[in-house]
N, C-alpha and C positions, 0 to 999 in steps of 0.2 A: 611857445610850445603849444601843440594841440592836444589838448586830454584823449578825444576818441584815436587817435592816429597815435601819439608820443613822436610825431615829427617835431622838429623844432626850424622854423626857418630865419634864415641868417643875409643881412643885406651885406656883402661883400663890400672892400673899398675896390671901385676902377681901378683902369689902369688906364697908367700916361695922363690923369687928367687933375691931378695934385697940384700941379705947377712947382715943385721939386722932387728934386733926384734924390732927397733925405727919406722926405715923404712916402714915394713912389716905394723905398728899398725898407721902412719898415711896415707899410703896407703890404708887402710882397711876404715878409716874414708872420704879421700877423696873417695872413691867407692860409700861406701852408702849414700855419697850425691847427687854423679849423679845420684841414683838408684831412691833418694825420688824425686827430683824434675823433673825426667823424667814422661809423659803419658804414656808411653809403650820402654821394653828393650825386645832387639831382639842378642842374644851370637852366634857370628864365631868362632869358635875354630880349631885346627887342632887336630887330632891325630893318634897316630901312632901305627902302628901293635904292637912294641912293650908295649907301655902302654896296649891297650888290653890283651896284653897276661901277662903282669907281674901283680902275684895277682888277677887274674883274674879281670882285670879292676879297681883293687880297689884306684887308684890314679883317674881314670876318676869320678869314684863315689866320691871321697871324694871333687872333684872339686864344682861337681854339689849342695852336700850340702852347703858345701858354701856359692854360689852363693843363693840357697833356703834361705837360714839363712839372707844373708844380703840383699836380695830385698824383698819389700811389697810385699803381698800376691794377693794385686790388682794388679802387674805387670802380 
């Protein structure tokens, strides 16, 4: 947490890259509960030329939904 700001930032777990469907699915539940009891989420991501170009970005998209899918719509 930052005293001048009272942000607090939070390193998510991945996704798909657990190497179980146990993992992945309480991963997924601890997500969406930092999602509900955050005021506001603000995502750093990195990505790379090559995600862009494989699929024409369609892993970057399918991230995003995701992320749409498991945070409130008020975020």
């Amino acid at each position: 947490m930052c005293d001048k700001t009272g942000l607090t930032f939070v390193d998510i777990a991945g996704f798909g890259d657990s190497g179980s469907n146990l993992i992945e699915l309480i991963n997924m539940f601890v997500n969406k509960h930092i999602f509900n009891i955050s005021k506001s989420v603000g995502f750093v991501t990195t990505i790379t030329v090559n995600e862009l170009n494989n699929n024409r970005g369609g892993s970057i998209r399918e991230l995003i939904n995701i992320l749409n899918i498991m945070a409130p719509s008020d975020l």
